[in-house]
C-alpha positions as CSV (number, residue, x, y, z in Angstrom):
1,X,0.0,0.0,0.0
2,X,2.5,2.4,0.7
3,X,4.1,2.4,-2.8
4,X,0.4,2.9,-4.3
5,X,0.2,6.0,-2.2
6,X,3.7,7.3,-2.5
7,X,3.1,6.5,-6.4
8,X,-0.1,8.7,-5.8
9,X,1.4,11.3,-3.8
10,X,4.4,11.9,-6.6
11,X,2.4,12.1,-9.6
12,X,-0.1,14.8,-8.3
13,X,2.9,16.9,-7.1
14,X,4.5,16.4,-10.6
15,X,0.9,17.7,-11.9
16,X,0.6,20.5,-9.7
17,X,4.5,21.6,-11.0
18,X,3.3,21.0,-14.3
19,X,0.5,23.1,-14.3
20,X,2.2,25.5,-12.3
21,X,4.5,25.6,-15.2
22,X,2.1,26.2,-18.0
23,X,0.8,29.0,-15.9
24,X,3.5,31.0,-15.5
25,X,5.1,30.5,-19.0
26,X,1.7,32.6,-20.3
27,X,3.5,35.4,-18.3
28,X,7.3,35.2,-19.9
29,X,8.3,34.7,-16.1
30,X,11.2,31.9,-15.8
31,X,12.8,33.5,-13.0
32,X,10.1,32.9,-10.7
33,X,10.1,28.8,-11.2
34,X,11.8,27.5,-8.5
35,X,10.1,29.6,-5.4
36,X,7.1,27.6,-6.8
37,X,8.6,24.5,-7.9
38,X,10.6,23.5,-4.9
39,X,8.1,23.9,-2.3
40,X,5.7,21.3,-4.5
41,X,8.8,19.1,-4.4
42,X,9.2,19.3,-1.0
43,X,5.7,19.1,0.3
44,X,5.8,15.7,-1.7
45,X,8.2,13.9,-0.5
46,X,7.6,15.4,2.9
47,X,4.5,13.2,2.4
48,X,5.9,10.2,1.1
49,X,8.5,10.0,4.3
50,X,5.1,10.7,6.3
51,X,3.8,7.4,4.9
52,X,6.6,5.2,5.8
53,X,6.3,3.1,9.1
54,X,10.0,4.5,9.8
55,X,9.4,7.0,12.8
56,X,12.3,9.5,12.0
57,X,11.3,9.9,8.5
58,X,7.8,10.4,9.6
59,X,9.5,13.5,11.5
60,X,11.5,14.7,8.7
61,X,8.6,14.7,6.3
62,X,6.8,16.4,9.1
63,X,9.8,19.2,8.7
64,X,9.4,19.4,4.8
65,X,5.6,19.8,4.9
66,X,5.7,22.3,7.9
67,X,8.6,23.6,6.2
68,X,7.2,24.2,2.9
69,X,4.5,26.3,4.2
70,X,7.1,28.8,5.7
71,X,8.8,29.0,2.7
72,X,5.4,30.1,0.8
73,X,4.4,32.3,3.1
74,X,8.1,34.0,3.7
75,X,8.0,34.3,-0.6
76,X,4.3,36.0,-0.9
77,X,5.2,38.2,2.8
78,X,8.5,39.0,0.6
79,X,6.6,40.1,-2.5
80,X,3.9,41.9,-0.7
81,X,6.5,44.0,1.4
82,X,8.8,44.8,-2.0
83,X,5.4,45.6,-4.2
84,X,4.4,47.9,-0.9
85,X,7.6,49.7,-1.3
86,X,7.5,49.9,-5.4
87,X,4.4,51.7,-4.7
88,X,5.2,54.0,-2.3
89,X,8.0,55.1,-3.9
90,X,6.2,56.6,-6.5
């Protein structure tokens, strides 16, 4: 079971990147990939080590799942703050 859900688990991140990736290619933006990308790859297989019966990888995918959610919310608190300033520097 757990390679059916690992299985599961990969391919759904790999179609989140991928339509992530058609997305932003409509914009001409290939500098903003991998503050996307990564955090999909992360959050996956910080889920697949969750489903393992092996209690320290069950803590480290803990880490990447928790950890993927700082790193989104560090990039849009980053992009808010910098578009804030762009703006009031007009």
């Amino acid at each position: 079971m757990f390679y059916f859900q690992a299985i599961v688990v990969a391919l759904s991140s790999l179609l989140f990147g991928y339509l992530l990736f058609r997305l932003l290619k409509k914009f001409n933006r290939q500098d903003v990939y991998i503050y996307f990308i990564v955090p999909i790859f992360m959050y996956g297989l910080g889920f697949i080590m969750r489903l393992s019966d092996n209690e320290k990888l069950i803590n480290l995918g803990y880490f990447f799942t928790e950890g993927t959610f700082v790193v989104i919310y560090i990039v849009f608190s980053i992009s808010f703050l910098l578009g804030q300033l762009k703006y009031w520097k007009k």
